[in-house]
matplotlib code that plots the C-alpha trace (Angstrom):
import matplotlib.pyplot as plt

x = [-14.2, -17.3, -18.0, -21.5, -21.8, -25.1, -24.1, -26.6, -27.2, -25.8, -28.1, -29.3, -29.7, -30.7, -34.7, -33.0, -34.4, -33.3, -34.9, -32.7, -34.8, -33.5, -30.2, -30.0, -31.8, -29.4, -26.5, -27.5, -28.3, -24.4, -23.0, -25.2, -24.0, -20.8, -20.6, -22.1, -18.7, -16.0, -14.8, -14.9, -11.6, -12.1, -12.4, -9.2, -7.0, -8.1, -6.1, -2.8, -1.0, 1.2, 3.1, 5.8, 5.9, 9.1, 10.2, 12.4, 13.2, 15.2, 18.0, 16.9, 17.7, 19.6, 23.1, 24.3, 27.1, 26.8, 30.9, 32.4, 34.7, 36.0, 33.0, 30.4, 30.8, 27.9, 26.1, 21.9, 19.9, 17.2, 14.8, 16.0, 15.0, 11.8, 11.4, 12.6, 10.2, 6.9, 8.0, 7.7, 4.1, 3.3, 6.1, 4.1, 5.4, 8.4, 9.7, 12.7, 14.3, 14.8, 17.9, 17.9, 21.2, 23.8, 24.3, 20.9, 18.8, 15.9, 12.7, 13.5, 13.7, 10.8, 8.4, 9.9, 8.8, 5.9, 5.0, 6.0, 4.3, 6.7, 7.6, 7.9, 4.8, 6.5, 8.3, 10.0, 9.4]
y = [-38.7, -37.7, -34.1, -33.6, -30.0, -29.5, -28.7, -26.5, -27.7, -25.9, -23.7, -24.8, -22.4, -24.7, -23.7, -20.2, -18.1, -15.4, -13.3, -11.7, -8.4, -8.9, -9.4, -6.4, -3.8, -5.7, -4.9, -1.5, -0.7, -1.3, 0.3, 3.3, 3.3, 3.1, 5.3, 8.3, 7.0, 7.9, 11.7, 13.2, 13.5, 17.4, 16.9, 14.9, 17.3, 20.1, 18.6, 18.8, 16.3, 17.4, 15.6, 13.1, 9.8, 7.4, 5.2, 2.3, 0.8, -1.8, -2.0, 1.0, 3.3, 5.8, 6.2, 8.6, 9.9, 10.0, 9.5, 6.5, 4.8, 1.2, 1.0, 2.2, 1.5, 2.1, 4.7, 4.6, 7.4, 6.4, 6.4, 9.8, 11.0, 9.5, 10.8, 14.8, 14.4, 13.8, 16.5, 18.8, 17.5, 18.0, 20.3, 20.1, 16.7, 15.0, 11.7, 10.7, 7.1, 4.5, 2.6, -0.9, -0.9, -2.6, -6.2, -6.8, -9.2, -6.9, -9.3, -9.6, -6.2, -5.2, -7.7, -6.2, -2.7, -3.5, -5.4, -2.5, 0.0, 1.7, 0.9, 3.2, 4.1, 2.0, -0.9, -2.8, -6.4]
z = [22.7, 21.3, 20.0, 21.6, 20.6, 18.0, 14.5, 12.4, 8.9, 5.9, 4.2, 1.1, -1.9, -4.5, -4.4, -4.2, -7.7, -8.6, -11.2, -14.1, -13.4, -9.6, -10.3, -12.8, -9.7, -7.5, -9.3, -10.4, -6.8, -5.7, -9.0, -8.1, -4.4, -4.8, -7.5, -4.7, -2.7, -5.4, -5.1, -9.0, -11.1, -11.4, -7.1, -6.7, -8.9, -6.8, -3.7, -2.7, -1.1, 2.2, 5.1, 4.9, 4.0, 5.0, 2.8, 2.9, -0.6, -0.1, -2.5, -4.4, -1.7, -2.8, -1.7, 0.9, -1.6, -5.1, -5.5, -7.0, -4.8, -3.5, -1.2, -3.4, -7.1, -8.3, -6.7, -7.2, -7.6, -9.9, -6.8, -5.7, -9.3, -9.2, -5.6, -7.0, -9.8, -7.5, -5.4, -8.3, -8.4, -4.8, -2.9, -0.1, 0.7, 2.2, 1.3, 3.9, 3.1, 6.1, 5.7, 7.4, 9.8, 8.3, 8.8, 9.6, 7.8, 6.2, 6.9, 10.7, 11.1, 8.7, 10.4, 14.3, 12.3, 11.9, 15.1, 17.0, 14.7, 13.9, 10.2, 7.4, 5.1, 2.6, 3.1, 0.1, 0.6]

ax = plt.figure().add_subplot(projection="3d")
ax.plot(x, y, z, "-o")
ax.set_aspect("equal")
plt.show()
């Protein structure tokens, strides 16, 4: 069966010129506009961060107890650290770890998370 739709021709750039002076306005033109965009440092340190972000991190969650035992030899908490360090930073926020249910396989229910819009801010993938 023939395709009887009408195709457009390709544009063709190749008598396109472009003068170096051009190019250089161009490019000064976005430098300058985006640089109008991008809030200063001394304006960003001025902020405080506040809310609560979730978190899931995979295998680096921490654990619930920090107690050796049979069923957890060897607790984590290297997250949690990192976690009670950036809350010195900003004590206005919250950071609550999701754990994935046990026995569930993590991509299934990280991609039904996020279908359903409901994941966590940050999801370890």
């Amino acid at each position: 069966m023939a395709d009887n739709r009408k195709q457009t021709p390709m544009p063709s750039f190749s008598n396109a010129r472009i003068s170096r002076r051009g190019l250089v306005a161009g490019a000064g033109a976005l430098g300058m506009a985006s640089a109008l965009h991008i809030p200063s440092v001394a304006a960003r340190q001025d902020q405080q961060f506040s809310g609560k972000i979730r978190f899931q991190a995979g295998h680096y969650t921490p654990s619930e107890s920090m107690e050796k035992s049979a069923n957890n030899p060897v607790p984590i908490q290297a997250m949690q650290d990192a976690v009670d360090t950036y809350r010195q930073l900003h004590p206005d926020v919250e950071v609550e770890f999701v754990r994935i249910p046990e026995g569930t396989d993590a991509r299934v229910w990280t991609v039904t998370q996020l279908t359903g819009g409901n994941a966590p801010d940050i999801v370890w993938t």
